[in-house]
C-alpha positions as CSV (number, residue, x, y, z in Angstrom):
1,X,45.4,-9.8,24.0
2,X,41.7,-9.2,25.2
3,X,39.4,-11.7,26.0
4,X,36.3,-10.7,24.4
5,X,36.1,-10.2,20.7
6,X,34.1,-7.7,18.6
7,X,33.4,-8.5,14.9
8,X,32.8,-4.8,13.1
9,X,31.4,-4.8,9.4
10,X,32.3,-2.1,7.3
11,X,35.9,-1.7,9.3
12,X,37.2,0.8,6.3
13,X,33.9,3.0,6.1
14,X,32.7,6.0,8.7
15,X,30.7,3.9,11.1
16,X,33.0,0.8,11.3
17,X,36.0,2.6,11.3
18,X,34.8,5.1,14.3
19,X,33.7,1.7,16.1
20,X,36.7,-0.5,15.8
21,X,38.5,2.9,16.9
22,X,37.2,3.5,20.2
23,X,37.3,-0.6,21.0
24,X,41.1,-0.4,20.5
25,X,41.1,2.1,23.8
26,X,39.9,-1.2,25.8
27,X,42.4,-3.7,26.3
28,X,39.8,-6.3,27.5
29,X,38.1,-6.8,23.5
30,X,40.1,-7.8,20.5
31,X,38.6,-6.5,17.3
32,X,38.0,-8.7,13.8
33,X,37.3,-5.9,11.2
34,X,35.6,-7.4,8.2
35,X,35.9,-6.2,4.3
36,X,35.9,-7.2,1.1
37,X,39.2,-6.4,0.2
38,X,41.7,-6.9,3.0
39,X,44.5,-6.0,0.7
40,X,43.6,-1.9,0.6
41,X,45.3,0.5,2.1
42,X,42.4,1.4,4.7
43,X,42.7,-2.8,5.2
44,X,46.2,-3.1,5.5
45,X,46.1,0.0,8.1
46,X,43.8,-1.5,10.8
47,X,46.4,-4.5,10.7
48,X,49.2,-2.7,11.7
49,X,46.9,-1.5,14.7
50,X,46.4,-4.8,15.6
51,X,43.0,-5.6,14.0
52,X,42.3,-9.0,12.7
53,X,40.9,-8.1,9.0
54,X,38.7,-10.7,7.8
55,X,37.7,-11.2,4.1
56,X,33.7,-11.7,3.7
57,X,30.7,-10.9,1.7
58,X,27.5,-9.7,2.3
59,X,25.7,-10.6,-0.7
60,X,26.7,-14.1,0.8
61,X,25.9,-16.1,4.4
62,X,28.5,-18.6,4.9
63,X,31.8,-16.3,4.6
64,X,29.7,-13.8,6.8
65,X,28.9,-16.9,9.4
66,X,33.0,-17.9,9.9
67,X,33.5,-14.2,9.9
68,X,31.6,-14.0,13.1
69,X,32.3,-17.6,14.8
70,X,33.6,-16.8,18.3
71,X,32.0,-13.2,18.4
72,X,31.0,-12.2,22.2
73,X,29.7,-8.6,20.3
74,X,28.7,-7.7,16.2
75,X,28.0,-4.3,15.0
76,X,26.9,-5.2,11.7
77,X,26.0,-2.2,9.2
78,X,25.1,-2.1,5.1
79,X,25.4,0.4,3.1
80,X,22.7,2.2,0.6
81,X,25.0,4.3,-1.1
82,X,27.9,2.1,-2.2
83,X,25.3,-0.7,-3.9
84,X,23.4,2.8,-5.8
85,X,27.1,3.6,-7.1
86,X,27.4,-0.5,-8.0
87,X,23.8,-0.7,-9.6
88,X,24.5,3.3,-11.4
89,X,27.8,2.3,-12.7
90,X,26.8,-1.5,-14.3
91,X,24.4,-1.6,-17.2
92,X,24.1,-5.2,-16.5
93,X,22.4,-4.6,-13.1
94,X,20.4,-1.7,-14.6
95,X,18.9,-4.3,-17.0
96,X,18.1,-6.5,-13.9
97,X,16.3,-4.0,-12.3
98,X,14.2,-2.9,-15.0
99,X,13.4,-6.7,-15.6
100,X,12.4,-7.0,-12.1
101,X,10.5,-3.7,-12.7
102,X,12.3,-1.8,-10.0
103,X,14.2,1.5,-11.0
104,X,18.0,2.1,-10.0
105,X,17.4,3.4,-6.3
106,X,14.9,0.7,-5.7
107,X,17.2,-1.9,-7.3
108,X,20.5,-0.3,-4.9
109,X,17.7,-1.0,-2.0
110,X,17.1,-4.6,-2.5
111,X,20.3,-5.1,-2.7
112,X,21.2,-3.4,0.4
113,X,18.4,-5.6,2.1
114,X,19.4,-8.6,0.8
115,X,22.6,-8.0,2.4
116,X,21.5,-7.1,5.7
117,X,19.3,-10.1,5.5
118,X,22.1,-12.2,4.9
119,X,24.3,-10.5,7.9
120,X,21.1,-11.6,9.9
121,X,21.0,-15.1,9.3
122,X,24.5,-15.7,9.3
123,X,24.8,-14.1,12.9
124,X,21.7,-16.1,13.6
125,X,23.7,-19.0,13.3
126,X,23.1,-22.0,16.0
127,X,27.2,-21.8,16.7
128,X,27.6,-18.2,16.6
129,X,25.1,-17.8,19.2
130,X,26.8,-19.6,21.9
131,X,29.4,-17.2,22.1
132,X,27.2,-14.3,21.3
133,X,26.0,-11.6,23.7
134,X,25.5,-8.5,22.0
135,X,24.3,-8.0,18.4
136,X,24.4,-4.2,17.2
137,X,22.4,-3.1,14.1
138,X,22.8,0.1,12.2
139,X,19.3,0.8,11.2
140,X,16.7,3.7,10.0
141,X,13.2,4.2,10.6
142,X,9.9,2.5,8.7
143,X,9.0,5.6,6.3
144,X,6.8,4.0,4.5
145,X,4.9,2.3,7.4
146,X,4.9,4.8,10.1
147,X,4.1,7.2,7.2
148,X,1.2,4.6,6.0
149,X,2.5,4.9,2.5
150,X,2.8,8.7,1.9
151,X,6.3,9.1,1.6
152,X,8.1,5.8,-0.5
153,X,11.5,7.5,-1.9
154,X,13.1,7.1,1.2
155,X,14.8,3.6,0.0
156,X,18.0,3.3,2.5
157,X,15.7,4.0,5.4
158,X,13.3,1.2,4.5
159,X,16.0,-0.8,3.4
160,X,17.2,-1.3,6.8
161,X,14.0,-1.1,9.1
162,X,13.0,-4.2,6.9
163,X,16.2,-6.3,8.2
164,X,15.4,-5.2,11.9
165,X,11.8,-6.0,11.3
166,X,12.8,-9.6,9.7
167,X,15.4,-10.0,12.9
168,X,12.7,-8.8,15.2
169,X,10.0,-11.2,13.9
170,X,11.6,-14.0,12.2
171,X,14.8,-14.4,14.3
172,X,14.3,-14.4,17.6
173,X,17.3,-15.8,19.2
174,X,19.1,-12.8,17.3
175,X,16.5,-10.7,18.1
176,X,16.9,-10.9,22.1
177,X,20.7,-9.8,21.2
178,X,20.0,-6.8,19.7
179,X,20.1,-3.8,19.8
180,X,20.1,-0.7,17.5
181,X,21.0,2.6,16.8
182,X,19.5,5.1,14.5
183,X,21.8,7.0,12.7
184,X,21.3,11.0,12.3
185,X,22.5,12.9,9.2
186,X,25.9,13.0,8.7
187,X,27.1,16.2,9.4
188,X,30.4,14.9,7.0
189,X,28.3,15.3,4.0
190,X,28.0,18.9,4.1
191,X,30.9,18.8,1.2
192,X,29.3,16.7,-1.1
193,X,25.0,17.5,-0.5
194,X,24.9,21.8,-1.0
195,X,22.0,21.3,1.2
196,X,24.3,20.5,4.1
197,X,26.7,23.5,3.7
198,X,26.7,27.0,4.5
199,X,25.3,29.2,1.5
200,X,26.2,33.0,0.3
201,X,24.1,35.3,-1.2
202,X,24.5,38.7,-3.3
203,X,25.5,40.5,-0.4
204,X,27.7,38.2,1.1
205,X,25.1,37.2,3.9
206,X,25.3,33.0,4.9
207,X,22.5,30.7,5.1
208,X,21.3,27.2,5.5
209,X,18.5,26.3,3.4
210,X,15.7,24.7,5.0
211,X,13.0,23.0,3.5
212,X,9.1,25.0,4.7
213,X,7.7,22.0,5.0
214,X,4.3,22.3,8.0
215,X,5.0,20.0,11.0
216,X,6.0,19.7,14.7
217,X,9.8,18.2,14.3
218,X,12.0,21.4,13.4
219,X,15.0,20.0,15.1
220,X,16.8,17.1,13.5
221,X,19.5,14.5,14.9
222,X,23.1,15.9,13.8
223,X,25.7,13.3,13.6
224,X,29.8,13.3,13.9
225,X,29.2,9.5,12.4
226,X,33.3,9.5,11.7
227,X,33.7,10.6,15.8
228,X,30.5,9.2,17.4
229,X,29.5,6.3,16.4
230,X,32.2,3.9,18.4
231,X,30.6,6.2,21.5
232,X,26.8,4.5,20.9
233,X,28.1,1.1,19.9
234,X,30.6,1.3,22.9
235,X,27.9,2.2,25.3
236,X,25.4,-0.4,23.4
237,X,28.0,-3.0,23.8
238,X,29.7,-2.5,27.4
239,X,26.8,-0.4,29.3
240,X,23.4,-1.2,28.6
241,X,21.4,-4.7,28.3
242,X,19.7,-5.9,25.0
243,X,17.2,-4.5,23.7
244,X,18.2,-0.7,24.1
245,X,17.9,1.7,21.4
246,X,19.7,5.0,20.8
247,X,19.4,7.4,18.4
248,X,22.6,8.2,16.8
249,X,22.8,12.0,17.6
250,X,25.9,14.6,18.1
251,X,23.2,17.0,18.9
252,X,20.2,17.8,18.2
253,X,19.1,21.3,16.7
254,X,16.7,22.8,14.6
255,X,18.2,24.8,11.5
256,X,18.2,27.9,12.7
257,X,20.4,27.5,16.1
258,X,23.0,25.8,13.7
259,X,23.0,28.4,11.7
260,X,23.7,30.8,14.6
261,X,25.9,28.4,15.9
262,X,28.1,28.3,13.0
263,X,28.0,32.2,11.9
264,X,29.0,33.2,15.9
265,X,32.3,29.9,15.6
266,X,33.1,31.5,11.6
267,X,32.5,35.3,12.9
268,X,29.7,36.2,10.6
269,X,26.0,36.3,10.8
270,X,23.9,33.2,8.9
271,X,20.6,32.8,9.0
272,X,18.4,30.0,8.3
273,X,16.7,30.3,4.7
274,X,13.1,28.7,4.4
275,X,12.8,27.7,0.5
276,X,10.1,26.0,-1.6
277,X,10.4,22.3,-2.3
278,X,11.9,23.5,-6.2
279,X,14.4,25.8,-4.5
280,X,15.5,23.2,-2.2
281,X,15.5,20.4,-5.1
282,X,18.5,22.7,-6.5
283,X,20.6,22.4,-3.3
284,X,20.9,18.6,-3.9
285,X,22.2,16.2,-6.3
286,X,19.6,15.0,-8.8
287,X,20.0,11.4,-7.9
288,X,18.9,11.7,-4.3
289,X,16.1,14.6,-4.9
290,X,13.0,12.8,-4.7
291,X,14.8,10.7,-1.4
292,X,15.8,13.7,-0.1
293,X,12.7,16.1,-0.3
294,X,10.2,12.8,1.5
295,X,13.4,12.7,4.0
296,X,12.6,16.7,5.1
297,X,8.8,16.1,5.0
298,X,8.5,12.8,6.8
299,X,11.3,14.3,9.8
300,X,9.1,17.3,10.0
301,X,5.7,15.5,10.1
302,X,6.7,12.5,12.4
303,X,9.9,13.0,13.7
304,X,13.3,11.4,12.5
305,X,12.7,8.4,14.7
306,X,9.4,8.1,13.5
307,X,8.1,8.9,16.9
308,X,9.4,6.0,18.5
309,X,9.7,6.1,21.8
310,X,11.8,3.6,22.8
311,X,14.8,5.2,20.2
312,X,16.1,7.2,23.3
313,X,18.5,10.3,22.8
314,X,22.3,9.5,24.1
315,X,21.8,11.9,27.1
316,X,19.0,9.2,28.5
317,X,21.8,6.7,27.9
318,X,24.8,8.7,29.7
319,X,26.5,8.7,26.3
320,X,29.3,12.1,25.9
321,X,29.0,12.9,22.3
322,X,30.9,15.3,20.5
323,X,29.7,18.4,20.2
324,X,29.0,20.5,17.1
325,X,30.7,23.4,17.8
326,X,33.8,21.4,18.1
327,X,33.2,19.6,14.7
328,X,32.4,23.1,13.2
329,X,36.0,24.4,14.6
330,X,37.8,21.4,13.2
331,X,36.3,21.5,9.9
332,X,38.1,23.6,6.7
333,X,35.3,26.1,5.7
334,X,38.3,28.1,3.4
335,X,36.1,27.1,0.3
336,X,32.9,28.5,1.8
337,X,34.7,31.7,2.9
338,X,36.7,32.4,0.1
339,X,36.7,36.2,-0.3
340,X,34.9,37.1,2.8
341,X,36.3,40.3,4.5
């Protein structure tokens, strides 16, 4: 059994799970996976790997602070999405919101920063610190400050630059633990967002829809999150001091080289489609529209990062990522090909 020990939040979602996956490869860490049901099957699976699950809660501190008592290394990450579908699918937190003026995504993003806050000051902890040396955090850029205010749909972005910022500021002895990673877009998604996924026209042609939208960032961080993100935590963790920030990028590439990319792996031509911000509105789910259309504009205008430069790509870091054309090869395009000759 290793010596070290890694405690990894969200052990049954994409990041956790591609974390705790590539710390089983080294013999020298042992892994506690925390979630708040140890007794479901994506649980009960990382036990039989050897994984000590751990039952905690972020919307609390003190079952978060035993969870990480002994921990030489955290990667702690919340999750925007899951506390929407809580706050979409309970009436009694919709009333909450509107009470506190907020509207549903806005509500999902307080609670998503309440729990990172709490993951903060539980691994801030005066006893958790003396066995503490590395402190990961899954975080976003500040939209709405780099962008001064022009673009405020962005919620799970904000969401999490606010933790770092509180950490940063507030928490120092944390703060001199961490580092982060900035996580690109999921490249998993391409099922569930039409925006993501290859398109056919009339004539059977392909394209990927990209928002025309003026600005200097045309090419966008592309993430395997499921494959790569043990690879920046890993490196984070074992390779590189405090204090170092990576962005959390497969590869990087503007629309139209994916496009090319993916027409020359399926053997057909696709193009990249520019399209108005109505057209592109149609492409995604109406719950994430207004998030999704300031996303485009505010990666195109300052850069996914927000132009900071001390988010460095994972080839400045010596980190091997995998590569897109792999991911495309892997991936089951049958229901975007179907009746394609």
């Amino acid at each position: 059994m290793g010596s070290k020990l890694i405690v990894i939040l969200g052990i049954t979602g994409t990041q956790g799970s591609s974390v705790a996956t590539t710390f089983l490869k080294h013999n020298a860490w042992r892994i506690r996976g925390i979630t708040r049901n140890p007794n479901s099957e994506k649980a009960k699976a990382w036990t039989q790997k050897g994984v000590e699950i751990v039952q905690a809660d972020q919307n609390g501190v003190e079952s978060m602070r035993r969870a990480f008592k002994g921990a030489n290394a955290i990667f702690a990450v919340t999750d925007y999405a899951s506390n929407y579908a809580k706050v979409f699918g309970d009436e009694a937190l919709q009333r909450k919101a509107e009470a506190a003026g907020r509207s549903i995504d806005e509500y999902a993003a307080d609670l998503e920063q309440a729990q990172g806050m709490n993951i903060a000051t539980a691994a801030a902890d005066a006893e958790v610190l003396t066995t503490l040396e590395k402190f990961v955090f899954s975080t976003l850029a500040a939209v709405k400050t780099i962008s001064g205010g022009k673009y405020t749909h962005i919620y799970e972005f904000d969401s999490k630059a606010n933790v770092e910022k509180h950490i940063r500021e507030n928490l120092p002895s944390l703060g001199e633990k961490m580092s982060t990673v900035t996580m690109g877009i999921y490249q998993e998604t391409w099922k569930d967002i039409p925006a993501f996924a290859p398109q056919k026209d009339e004539q059977g042609n392909f394209f990927f829809v990209r928002l025309k939208w003026p600005g200097p960032h045309q090419a966008h961080p592309q993430v395997i999150a499921s494959r790569d993100t043990g690879a920046f935590v890993e490196a984070l963790v074992l390779r590189h001091p405090p204090g170092t920030d990576v962005l959390g990028a497969s590869e990087i590439i503007d629309k139209s080289d994916y496009a090319a990319l993916w027409g020359r792996i399926l053997g057909v031509k696709a193009s990249a489609k520019d399209v108005s911000e109505e057209e592109f509105a149609s492409y995604v789910p109406v719950e994430i529209r207004a998030m999704m259309l300031d996303c485009f504009k505010f990666f195109m205008e300052y850069g996914y990062a927000g132009g900071n430069p001390k988010v460095k790509a994972p080839v400045e870091l010596g980190i091997e990522t995998t590569t897109l054309e792999d991911f495309i090869k892997d991936e089951d395009w049958s229901s975007v090909m179907k009746g394609h000759e």
